[in-house]
Jmol script that loads the backbone (N, CA, C; Angstrom):
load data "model"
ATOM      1  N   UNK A   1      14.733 -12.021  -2.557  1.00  0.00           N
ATOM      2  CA  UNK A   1      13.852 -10.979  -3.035  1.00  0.00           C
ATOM      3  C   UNK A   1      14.434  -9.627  -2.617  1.00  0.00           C
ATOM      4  N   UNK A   2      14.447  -8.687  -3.848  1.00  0.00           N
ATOM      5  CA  UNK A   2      14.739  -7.471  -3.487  1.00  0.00           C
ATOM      6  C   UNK A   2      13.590  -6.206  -3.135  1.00  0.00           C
ATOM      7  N   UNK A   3      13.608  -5.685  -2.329  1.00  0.00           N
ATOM      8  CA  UNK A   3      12.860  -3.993  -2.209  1.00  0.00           C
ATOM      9  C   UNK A   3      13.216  -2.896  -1.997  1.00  0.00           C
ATOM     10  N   UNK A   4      12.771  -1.682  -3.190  1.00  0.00           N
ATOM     11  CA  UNK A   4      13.696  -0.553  -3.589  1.00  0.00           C
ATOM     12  C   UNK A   4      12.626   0.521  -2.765  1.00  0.00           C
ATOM     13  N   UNK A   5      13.206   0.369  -1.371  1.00  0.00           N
ATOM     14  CA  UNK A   5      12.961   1.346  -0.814  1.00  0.00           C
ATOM     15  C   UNK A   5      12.847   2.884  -1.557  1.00  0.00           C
ATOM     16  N   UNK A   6      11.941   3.893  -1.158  1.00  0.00           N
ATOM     17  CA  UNK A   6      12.038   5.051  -1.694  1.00  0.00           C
ATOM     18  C   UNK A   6      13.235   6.058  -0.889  1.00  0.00           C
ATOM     19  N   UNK A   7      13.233   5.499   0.101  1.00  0.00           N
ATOM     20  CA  UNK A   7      14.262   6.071   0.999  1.00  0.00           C
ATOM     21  C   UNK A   7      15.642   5.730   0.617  1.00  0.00           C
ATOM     22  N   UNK A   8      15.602   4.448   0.838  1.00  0.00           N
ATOM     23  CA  UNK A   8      17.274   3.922   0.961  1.00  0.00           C
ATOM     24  C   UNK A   8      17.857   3.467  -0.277  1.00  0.00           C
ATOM     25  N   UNK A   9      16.870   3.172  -0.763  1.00  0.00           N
ATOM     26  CA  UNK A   9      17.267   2.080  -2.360  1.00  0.00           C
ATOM     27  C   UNK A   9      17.108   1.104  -2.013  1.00  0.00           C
ATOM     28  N   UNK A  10      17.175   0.194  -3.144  1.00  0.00           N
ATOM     29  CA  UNK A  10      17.036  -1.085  -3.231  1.00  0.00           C
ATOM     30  C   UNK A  10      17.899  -2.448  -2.091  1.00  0.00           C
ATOM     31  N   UNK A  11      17.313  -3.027  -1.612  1.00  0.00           N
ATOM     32  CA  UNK A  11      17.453  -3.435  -0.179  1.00  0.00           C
ATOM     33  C   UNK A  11      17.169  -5.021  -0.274  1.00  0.00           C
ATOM     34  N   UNK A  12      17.677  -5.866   0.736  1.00  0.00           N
ATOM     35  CA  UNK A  12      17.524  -7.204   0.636  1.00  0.00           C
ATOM     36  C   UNK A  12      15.878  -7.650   1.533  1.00  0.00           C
ATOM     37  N   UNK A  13      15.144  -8.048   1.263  1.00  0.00           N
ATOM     38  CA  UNK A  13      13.708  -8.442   1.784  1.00  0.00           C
ATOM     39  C   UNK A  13      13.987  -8.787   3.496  1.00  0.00           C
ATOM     40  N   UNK A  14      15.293  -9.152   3.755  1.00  0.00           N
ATOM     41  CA  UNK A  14      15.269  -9.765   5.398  1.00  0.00           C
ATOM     42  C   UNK A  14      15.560  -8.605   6.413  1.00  0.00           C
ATOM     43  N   UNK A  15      15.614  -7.128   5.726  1.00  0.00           N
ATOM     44  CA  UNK A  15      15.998  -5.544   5.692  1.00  0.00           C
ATOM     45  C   UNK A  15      14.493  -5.108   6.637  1.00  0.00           C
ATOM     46  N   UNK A  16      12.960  -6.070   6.312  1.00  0.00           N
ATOM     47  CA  UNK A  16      12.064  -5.754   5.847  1.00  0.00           C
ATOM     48  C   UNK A  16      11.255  -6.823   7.138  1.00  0.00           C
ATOM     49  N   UNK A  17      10.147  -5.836   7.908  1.00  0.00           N
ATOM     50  CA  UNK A  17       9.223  -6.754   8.371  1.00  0.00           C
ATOM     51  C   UNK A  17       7.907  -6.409   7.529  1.00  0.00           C
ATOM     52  N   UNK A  18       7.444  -8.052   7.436  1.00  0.00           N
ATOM     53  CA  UNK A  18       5.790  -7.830   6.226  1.00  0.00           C
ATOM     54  C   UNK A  18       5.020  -7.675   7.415  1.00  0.00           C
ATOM     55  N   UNK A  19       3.656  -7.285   7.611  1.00  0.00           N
ATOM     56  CA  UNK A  19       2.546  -6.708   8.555  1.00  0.00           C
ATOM     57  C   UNK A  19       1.196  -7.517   7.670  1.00  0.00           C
ATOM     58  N   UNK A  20       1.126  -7.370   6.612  1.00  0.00           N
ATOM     59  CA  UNK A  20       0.425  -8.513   6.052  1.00  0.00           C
ATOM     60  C   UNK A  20      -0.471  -7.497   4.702  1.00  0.00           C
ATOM     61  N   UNK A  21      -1.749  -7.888   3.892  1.00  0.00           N
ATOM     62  CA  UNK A  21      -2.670  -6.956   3.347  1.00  0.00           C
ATOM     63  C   UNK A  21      -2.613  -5.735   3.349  1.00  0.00           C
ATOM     64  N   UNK A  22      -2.498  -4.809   2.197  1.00  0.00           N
ATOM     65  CA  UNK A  22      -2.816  -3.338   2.686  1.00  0.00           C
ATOM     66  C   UNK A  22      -4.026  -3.212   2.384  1.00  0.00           C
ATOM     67  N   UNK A  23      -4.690  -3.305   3.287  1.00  0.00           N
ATOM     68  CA  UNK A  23      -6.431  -3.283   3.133  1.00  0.00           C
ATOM     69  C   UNK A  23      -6.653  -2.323   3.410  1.00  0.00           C
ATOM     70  N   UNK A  24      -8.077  -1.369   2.909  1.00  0.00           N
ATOM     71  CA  UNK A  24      -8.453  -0.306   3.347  1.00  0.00           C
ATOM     72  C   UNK A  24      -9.305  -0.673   5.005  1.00  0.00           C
ATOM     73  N   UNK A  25      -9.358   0.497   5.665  1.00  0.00           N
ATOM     74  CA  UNK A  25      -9.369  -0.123   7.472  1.00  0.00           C
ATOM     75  C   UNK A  25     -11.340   0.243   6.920  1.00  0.00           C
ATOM     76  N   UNK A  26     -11.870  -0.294   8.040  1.00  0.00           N
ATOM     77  CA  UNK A  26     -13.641   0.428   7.731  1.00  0.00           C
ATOM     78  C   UNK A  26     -13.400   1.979   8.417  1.00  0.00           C
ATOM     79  N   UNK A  27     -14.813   2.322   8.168  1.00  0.00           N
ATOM     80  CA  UNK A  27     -15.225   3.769   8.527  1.00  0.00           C
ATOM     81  C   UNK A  27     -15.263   3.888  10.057  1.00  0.00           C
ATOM     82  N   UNK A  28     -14.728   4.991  10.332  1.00  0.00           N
ATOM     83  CA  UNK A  28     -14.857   5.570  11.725  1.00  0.00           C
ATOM     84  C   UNK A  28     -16.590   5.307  11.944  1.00  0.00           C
ATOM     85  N   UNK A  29     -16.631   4.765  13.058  1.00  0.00           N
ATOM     86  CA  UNK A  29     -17.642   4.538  13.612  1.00  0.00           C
ATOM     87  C   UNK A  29     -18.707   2.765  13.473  1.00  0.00           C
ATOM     88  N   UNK A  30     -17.827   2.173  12.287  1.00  0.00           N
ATOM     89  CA  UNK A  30     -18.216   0.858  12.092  1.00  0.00           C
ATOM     90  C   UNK A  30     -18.039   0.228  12.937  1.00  0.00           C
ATOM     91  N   UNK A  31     -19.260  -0.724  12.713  1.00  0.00           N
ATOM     92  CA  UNK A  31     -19.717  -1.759  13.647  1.00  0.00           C
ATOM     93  C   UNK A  31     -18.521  -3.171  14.384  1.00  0.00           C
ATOM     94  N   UNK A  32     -18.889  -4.023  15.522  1.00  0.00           N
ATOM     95  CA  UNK A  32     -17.713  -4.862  15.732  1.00  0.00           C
ATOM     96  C   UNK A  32     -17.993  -5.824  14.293  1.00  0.00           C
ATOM     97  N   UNK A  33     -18.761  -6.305  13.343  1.00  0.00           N
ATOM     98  CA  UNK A  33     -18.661  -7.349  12.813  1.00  0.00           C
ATOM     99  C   UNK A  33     -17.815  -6.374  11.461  1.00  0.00           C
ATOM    100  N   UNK A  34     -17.739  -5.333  10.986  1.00  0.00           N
ATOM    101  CA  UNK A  34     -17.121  -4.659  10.018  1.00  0.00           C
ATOM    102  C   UNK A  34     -15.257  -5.124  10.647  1.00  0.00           C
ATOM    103  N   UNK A  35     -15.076  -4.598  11.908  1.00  0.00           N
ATOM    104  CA  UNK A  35     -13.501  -4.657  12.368  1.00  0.00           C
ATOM    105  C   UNK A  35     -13.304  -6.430  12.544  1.00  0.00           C
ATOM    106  N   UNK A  36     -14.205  -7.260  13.081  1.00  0.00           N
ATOM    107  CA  UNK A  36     -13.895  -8.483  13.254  1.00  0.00           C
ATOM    108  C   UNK A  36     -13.117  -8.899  11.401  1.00  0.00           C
ATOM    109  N   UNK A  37     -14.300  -8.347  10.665  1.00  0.00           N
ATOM    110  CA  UNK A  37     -14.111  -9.159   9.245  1.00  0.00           C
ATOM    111  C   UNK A  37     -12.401  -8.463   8.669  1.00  0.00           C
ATOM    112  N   UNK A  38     -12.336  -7.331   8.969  1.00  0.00           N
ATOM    113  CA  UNK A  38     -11.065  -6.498   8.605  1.00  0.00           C
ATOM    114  C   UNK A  38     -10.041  -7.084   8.820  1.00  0.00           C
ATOM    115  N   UNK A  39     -10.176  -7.438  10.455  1.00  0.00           N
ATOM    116  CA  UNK A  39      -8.835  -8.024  11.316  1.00  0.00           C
ATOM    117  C   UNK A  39      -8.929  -9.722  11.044  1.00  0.00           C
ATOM    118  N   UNK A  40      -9.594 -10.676  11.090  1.00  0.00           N
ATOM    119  CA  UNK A  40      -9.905 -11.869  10.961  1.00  0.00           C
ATOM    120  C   UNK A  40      -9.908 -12.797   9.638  1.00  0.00           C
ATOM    121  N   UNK A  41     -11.073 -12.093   8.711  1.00  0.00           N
ATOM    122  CA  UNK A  41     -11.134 -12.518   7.703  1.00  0.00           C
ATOM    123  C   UNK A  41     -10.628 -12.381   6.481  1.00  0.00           C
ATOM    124  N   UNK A  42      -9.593 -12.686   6.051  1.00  0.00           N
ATOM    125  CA  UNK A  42      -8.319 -12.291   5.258  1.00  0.00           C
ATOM    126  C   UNK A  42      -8.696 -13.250   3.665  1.00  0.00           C
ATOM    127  N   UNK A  43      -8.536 -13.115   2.696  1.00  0.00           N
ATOM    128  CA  UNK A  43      -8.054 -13.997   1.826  1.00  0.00           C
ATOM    129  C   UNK A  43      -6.616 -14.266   2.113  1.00  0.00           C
ATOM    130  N   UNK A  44      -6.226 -15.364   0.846  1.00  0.00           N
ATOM    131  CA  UNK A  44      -5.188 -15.154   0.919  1.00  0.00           C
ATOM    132  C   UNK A  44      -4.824 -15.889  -1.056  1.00  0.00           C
ATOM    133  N   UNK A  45      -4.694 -14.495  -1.539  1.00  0.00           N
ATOM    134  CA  UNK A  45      -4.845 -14.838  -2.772  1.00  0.00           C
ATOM    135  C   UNK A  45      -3.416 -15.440  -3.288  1.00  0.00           C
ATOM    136  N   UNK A  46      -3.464 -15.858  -4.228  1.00  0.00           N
ATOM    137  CA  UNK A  46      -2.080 -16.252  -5.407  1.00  0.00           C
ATOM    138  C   UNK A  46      -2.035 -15.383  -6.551  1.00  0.00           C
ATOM    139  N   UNK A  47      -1.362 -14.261  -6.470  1.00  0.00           N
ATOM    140  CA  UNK A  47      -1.235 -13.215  -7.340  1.00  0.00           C
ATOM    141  C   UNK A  47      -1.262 -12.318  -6.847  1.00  0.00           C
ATOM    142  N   UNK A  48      -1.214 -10.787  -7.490  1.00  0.00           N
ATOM    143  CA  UNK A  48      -0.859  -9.684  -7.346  1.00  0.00           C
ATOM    144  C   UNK A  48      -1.824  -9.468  -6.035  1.00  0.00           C
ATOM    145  N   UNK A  49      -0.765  -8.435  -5.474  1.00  0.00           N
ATOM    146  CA  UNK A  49      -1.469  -7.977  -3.996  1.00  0.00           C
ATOM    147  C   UNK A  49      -0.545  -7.227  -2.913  1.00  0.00           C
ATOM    148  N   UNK A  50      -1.193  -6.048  -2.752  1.00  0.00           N
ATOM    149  CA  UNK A  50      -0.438  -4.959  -2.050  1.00  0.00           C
ATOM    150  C   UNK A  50      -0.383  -5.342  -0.450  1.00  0.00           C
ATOM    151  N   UNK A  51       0.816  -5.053   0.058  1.00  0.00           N
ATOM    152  CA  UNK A  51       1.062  -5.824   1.528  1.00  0.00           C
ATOM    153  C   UNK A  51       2.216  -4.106   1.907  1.00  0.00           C
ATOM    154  N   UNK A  52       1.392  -4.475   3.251  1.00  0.00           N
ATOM    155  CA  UNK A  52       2.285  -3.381   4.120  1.00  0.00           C
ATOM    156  C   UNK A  52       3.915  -4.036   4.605  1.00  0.00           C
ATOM    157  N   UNK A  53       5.146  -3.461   4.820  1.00  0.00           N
ATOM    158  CA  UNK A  53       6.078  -3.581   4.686  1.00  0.00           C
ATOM    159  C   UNK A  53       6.284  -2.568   5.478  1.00  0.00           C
ATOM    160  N   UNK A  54       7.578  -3.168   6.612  1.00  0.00           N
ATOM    161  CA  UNK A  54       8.128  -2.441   7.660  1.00  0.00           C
ATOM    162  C   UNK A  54       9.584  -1.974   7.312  1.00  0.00           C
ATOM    163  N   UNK A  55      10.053  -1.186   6.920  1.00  0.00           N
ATOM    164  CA  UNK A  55      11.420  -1.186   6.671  1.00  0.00           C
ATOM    165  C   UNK A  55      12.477  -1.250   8.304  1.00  0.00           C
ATOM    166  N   UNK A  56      12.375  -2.118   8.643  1.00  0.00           N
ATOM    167  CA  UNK A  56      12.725  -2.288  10.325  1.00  0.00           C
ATOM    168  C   UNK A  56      14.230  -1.915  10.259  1.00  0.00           C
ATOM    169  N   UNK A  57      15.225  -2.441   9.610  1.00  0.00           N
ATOM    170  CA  UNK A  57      16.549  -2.481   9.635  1.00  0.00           C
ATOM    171  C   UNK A  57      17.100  -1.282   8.820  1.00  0.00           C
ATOM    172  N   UNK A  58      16.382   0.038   8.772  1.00  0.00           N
ATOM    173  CA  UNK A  58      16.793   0.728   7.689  1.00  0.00           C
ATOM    174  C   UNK A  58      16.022   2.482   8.208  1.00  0.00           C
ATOM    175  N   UNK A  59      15.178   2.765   7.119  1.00  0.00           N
ATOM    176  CA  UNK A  59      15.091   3.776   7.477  1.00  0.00           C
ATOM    177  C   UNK A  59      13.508   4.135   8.055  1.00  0.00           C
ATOM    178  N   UNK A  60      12.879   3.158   8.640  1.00  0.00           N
ATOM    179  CA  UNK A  60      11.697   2.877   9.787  1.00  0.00           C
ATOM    180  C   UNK A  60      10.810   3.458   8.899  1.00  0.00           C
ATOM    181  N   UNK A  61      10.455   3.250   8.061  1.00  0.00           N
ATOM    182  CA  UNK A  61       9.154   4.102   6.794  1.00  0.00           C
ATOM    183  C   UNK A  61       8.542   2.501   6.467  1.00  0.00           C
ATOM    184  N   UNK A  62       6.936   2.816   6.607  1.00  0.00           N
ATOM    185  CA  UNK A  62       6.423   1.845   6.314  1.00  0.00           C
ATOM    186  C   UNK A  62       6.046   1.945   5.073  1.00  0.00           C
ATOM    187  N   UNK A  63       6.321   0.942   4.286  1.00  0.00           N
ATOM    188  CA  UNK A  63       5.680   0.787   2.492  1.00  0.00           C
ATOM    189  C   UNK A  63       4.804  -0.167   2.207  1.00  0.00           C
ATOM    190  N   UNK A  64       3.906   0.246   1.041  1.00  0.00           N
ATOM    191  CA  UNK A  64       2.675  -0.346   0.255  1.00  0.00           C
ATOM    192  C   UNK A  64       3.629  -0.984  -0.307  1.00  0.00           C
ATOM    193  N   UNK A  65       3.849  -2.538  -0.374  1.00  0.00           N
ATOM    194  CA  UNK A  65       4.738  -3.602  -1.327  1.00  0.00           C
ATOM    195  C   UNK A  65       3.996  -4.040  -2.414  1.00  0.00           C
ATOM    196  N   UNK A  66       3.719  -3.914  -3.464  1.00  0.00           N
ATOM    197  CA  UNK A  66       2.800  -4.539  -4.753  1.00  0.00           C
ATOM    198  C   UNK A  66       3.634  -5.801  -5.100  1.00  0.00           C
ATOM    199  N   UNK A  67       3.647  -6.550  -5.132  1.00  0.00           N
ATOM    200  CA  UNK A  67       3.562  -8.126  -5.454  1.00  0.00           C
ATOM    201  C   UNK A  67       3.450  -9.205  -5.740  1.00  0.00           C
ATOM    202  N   UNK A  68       3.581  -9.828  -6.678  1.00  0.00           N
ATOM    203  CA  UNK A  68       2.984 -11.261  -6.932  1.00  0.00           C
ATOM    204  C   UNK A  68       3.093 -12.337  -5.999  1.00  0.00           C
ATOM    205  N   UNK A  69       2.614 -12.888  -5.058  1.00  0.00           N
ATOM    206  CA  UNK A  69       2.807 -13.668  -4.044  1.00  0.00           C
ATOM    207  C   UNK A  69       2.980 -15.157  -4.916  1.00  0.00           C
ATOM    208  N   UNK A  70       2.667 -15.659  -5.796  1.00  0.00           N
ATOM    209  CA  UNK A  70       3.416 -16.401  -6.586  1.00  0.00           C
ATOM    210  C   UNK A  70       4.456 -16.934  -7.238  1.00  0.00           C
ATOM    211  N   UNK A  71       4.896 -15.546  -7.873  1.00  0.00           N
ATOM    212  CA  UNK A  71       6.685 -15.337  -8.308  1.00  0.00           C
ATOM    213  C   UNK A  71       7.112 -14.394  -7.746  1.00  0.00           C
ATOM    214  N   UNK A  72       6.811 -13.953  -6.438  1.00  0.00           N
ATOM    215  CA  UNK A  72       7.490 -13.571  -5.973  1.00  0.00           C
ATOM    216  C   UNK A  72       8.026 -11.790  -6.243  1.00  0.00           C
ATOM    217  N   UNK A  73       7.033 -11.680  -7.126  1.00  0.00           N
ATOM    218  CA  UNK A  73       7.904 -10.228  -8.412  1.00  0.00           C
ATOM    219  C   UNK A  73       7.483  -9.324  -7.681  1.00  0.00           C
ATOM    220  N   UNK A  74       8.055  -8.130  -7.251  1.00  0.00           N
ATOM    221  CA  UNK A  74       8.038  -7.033  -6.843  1.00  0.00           C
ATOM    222  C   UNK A  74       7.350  -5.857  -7.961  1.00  0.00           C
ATOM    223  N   UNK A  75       6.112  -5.298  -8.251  1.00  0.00           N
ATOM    224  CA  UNK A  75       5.708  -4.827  -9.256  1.00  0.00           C
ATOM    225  C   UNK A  75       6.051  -3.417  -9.005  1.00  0.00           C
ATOM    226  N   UNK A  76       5.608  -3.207  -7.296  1.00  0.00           N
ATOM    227  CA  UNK A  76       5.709  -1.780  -7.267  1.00  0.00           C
ATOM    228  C   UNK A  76       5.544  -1.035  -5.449  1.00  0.00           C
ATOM    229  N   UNK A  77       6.522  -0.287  -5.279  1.00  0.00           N
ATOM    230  CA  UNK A  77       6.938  -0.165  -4.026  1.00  0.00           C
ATOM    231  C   UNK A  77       6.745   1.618  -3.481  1.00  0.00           C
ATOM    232  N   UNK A  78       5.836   1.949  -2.691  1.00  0.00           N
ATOM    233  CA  UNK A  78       5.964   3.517  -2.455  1.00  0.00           C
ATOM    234  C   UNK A  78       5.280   3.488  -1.075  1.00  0.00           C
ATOM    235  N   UNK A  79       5.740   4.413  -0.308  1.00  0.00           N
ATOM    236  CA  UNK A  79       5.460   5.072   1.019  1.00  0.00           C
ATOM    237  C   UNK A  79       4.178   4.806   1.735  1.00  0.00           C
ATOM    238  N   UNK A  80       3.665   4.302   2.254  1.00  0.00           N
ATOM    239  CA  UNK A  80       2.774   3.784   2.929  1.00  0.00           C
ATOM    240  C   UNK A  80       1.240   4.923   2.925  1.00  0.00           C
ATOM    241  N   UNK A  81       1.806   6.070   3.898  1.00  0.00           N
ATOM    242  CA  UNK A  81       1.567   7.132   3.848  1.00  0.00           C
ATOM    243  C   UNK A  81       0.992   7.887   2.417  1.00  0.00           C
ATOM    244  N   UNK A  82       1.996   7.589   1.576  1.00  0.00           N
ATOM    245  CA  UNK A  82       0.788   8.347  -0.179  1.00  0.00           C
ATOM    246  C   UNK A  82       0.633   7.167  -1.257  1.00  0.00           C
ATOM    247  N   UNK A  83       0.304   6.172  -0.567  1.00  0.00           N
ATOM    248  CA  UNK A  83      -0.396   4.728  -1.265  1.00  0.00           C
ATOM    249  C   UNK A  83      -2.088   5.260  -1.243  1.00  0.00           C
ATOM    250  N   UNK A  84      -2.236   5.368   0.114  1.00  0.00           N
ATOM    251  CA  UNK A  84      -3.922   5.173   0.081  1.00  0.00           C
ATOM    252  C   UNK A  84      -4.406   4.042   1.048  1.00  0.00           C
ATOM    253  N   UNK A  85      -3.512   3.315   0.745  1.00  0.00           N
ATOM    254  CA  UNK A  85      -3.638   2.121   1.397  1.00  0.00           C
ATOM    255  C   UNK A  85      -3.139   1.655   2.276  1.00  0.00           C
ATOM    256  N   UNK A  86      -3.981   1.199   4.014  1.00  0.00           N
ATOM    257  CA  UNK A  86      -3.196   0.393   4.685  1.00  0.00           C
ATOM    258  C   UNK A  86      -2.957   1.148   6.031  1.00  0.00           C
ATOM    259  N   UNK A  87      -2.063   2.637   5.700  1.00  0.00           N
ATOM    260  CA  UNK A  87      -1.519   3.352   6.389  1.00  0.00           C
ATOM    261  C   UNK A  87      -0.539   2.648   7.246  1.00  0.00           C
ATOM    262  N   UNK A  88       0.290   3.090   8.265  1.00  0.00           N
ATOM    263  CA  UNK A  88       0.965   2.540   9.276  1.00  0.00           C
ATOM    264  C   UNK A  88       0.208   2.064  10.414  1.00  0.00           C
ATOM    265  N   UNK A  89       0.372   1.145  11.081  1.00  0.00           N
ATOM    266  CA  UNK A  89      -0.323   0.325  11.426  1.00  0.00           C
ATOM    267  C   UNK A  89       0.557  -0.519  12.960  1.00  0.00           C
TER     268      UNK A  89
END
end "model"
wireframe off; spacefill off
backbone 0.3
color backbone group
C-alpha cells in the first residue's frame, strides 16, 4: 500500500505508523462515560473510513488517511491538522 504524503510524496505504508479512527474527540468538559465510549468503544467497520496516520519515518506530520479497509484503496490523504478530524494525538 502506498501514501502520498502532502509533505514528502507518495511513500511506502511501512514509512507510516496507523494510531487508529479519526474520530471526532467529545466536548471539553464531557463526562467519564462520553471519554470511556471515545477511547474503548470503537467499531470496526469494512469500508471507507478515515484513520489517523503517523508519518514516523519521514517528515513527522500526522495525516487523516481515507480508506477502504477492505481493498485496501487509499481514497484520500491530507494533514491531520486541516482534516477536522482526529487532530494529533
Amino acid at each position: 500500500m502506498r501514501i502520498a504524503c502532502p509533505i514528502c510524496g507518495e511513500r511506502d505504508r511501512r514509512e507510516f505508523y496507523v494510531k487508529g479512527a479519526a474520530l471526532e474527540r467529545p466536548v471539553e468538559g464531557a463526562g467519564l462515560e462520553a471519554w470511556h465510549a471515545h477511547v474503548n468503544l470503537r467499531a470496526n467497520p469494512a469500508g471507507v473510513i478515515a484513520e489517523l496516520w503517523y508519518h514516523e519515518m519521514g517528515c513527522g506530520s500526522w495525516l487523516t488517511v481515507t480508506r477502504n479497509t477492505a481493498t485496501h484503496e487509499v481514497l484520500k490523504v491530507e494533514l491531520a491538522s486541516e482534516s477536522g478530524l482526529g487532530g494529533a494525538a
